[in-house]
VEXDREN-2710 file (C-alpha; in Angstrom, 1 decimal):
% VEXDREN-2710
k/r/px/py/pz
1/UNK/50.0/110.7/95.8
2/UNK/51.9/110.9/93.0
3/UNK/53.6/114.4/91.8
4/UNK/56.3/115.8/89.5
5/UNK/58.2/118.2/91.4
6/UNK/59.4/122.1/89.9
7/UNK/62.7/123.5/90.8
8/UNK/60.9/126.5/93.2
9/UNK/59.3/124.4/95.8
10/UNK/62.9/122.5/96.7
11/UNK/64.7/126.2/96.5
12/UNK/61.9/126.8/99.5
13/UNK/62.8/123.6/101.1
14/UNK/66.1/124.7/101.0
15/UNK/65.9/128.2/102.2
16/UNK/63.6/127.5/105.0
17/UNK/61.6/125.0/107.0
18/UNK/57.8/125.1/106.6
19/UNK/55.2/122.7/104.9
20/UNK/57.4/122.4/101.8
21/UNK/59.8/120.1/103.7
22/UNK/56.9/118.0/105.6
23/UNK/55.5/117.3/101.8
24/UNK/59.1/116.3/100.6
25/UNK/59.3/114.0/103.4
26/UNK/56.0/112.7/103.5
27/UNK/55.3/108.9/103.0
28/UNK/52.3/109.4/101.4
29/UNK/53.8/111.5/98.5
30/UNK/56.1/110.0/96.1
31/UNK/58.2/112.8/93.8
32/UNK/59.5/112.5/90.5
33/UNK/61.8/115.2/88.5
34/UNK/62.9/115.5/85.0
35/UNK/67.0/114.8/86.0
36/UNK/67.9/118.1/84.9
37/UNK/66.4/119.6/88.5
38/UNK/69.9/119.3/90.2
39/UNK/71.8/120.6/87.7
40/UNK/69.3/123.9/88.3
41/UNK/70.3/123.6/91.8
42/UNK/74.2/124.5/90.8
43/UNK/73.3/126.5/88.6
44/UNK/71.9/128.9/91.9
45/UNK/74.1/127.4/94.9
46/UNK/75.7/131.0/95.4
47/UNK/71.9/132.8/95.7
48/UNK/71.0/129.9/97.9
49/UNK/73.5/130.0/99.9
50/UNK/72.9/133.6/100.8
51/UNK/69.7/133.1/101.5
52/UNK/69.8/130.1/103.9
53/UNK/73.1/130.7/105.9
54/UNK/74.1/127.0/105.0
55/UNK/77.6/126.0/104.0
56/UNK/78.3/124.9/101.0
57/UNK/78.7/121.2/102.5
58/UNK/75.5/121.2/104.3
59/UNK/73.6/122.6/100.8
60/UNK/75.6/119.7/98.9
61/UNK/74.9/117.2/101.6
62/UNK/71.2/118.1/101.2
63/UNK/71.0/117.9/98.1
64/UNK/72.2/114.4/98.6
65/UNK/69.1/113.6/100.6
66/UNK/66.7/115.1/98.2
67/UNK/68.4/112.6/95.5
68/UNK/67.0/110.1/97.5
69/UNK/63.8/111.3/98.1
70/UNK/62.9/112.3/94.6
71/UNK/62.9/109.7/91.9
72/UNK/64.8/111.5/88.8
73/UNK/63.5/110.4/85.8
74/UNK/66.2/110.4/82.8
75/UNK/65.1/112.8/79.8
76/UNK/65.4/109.7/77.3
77/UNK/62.0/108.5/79.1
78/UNK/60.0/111.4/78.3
79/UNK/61.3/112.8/75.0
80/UNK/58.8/112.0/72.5
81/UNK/56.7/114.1/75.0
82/UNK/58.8/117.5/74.6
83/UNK/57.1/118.6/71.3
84/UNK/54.1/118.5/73.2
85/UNK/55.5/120.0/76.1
86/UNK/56.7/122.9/73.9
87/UNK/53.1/123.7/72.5
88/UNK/51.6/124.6/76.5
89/UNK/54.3/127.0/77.9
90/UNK/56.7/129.9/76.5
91/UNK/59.3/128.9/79.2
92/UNK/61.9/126.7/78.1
93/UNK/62.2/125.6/81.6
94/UNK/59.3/124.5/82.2
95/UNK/58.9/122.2/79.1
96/UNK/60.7/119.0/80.8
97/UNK/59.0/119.0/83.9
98/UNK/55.5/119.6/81.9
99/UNK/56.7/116.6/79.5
100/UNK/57.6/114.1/82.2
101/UNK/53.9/115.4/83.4
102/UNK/52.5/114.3/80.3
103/UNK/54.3/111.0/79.9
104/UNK/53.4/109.9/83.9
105/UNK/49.8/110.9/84.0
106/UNK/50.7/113.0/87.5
107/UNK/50.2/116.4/88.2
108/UNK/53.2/119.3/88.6
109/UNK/53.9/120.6/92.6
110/UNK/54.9/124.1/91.1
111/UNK/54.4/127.9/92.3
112/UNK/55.2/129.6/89.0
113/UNK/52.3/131.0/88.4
114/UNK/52.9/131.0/84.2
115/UNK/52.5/127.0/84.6
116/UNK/49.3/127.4/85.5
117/UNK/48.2/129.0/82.4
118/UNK/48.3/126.2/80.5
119/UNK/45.3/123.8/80.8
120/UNK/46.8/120.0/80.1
121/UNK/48.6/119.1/83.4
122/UNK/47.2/119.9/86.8
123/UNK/49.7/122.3/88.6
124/UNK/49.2/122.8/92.5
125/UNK/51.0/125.6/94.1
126/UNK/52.4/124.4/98.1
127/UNK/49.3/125.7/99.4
128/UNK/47.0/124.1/97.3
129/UNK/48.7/120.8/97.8
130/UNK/48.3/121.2/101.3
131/UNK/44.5/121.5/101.1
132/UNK/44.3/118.6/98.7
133/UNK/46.6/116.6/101.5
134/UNK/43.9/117.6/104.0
135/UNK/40.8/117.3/102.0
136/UNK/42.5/113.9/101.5
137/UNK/42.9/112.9/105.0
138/UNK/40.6/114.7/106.7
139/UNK/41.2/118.3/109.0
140/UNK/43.3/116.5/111.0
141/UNK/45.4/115.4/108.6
142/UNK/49.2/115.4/110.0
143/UNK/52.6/116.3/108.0
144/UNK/54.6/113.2/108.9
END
């Protein structure tokens, strides 16, 4: 499966274990990200930090794993898709991740609830995406 991840399910990878990280990991699920998702990352290392009890190496050093978990797409590839983008959501954050949605065809692995509102890209929250996964694969599907 195929999916464009948001900034807030990686801040939950980060801040605690849970399904979130088996779904990152999985080999079943390929991510893609607009390449301005680690920048947002910086931009809240201090809150992070206080909530996970990390150091600031092992947050960075994670964050190096996620880079190569997550293919980052640059914003040259989807920019004739922001316009668009623009025209489904009020948040400004939002719009690349709901661009790069538009210009892949997959859906958005978000739990803001204001990208659901819109009705162009799928969106499925952590725990909808684990009942897809299991629907998928059966009850006894297993996070790998």
């Amino acid at each position: 499966m195929r999916l464009i991840i948001d900034a807030n399910p990686l801040f939950s990878a980060l801040i605690k274990e849970g399904y979130t990280v088996r779904i990152i990991v999985n080999a079943d699920i390929q991510l893609f990200a607009p390449e301005f998702l680690f920048d947002e990352f910086l931009e809240h290392e201090e809150e992070i930090l206080r909530k996970t009890k990390r150091t600031a190496q092992e947050l960075r050093d994670l964050l190096e794993n996620l880079r190569e978990v997550i293919h980052v797409v640059p914003r040259r590839e989807f920019e004739s898709f922001i316009e668009e983008a623009k025209k489904l959501t009020s948040d400004e954050d939002d719009v690349p991740y709901l661009a790069l949605a538009l210009k892949l065809g997959f859906p958005i692995w978000s739990n803001d609830k204001a990208l659901k509102r819109q009705d162009k890209v799928k969106v499925y929250s952590t725990e909808g995406l684990v009942e897809r996964l299991r629907k998928m694969q059966g009850q006894q599907y297993k996070f790998k």
